[in-house]
MARDRENDO-612471 format. One record per residue (C-alpha): x negated, y negated, z; residue in three letters. Coordinates in steps of 0.02 Angstrom, whole numbers, plus 32768, in hexadecimal, padded with zeros to 4 digits. Example, Ala and Ser with C-alpha at 12.3 -4.5 7.8 and 13.67 -1.06 7.14 Angstrom:
2
7D9980E18186ala 7D5480358165ser 
REM end
This chain:
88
72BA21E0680Cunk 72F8226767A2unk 72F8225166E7unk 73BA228E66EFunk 73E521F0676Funk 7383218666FDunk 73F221A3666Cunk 748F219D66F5unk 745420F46717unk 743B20BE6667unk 74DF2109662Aunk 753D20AC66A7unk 74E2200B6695unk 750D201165E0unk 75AB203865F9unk 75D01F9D666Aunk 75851F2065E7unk 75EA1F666551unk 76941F5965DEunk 765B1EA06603unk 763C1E7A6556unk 76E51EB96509unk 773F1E6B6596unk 76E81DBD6561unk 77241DE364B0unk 77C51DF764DAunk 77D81D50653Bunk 77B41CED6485unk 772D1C8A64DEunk 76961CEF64BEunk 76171C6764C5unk 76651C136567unk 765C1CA765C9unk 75C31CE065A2unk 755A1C3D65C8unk 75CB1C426660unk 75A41CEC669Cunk 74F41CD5666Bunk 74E11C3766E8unk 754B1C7E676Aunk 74E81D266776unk 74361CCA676Aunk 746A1C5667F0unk 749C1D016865unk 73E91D3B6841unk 73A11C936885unk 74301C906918unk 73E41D44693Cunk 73401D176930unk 733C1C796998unk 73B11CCB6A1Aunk 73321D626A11unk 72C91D036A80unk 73411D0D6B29unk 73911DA66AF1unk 72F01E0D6AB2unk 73421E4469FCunk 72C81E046959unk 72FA1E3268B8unk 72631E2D6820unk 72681D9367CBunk 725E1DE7670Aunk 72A51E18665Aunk 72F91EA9669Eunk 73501E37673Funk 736C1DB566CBunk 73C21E11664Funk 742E1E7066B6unk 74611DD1671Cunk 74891D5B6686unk 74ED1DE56632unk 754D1E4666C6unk 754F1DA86739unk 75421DB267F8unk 758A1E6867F0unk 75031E8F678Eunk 74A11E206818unk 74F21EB16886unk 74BD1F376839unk 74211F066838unk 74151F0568E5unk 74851F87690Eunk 73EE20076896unk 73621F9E68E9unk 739C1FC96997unk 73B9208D6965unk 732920A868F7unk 72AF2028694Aunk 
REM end
């Protein structure tokens, strides 16, 4: 991968996690939504990995997964998979 679609990547994923967080600010109920984004995305990664046996998709069980499913949520669950099956 080039070092150009690296910082593609990066920009973009940045730029999704500053949209989710501002729309969580504006809802007033910061906290709320981010324990409930952070549950609901890290219970897509297990949903993905435990269906990853019949359907042959695994996602990495670390910091990076982790972080990007408790903050994005299952679209960042998405995502994930979506640059696994391009780039893996």
């Amino acid at each position: 991968m080039t070092t150009q679609l690296k910082v593609l990547l990066c920009a973009l994923a940045g730029g999704g996690s500053l949209a989710v967080f501002v729309a969580m600010l504006r809802s007033r109920r910061l906290l709320r939504n981010l324990l409930l984004s952070a549950v609901s995305g890290v219970a897509a990664l297990y949903a993905v990995n435990a269906l990853g046996l019949l359907l042959g998709l695994r996602l990495a069980v670390n910091g990076l997964t982790l972080g990007v499913s408790a903050v994005a949520g299952p679209p960042g669950v998405a995502a994930l998979l979506l640059a696994d099956t391009i780039f893996g």
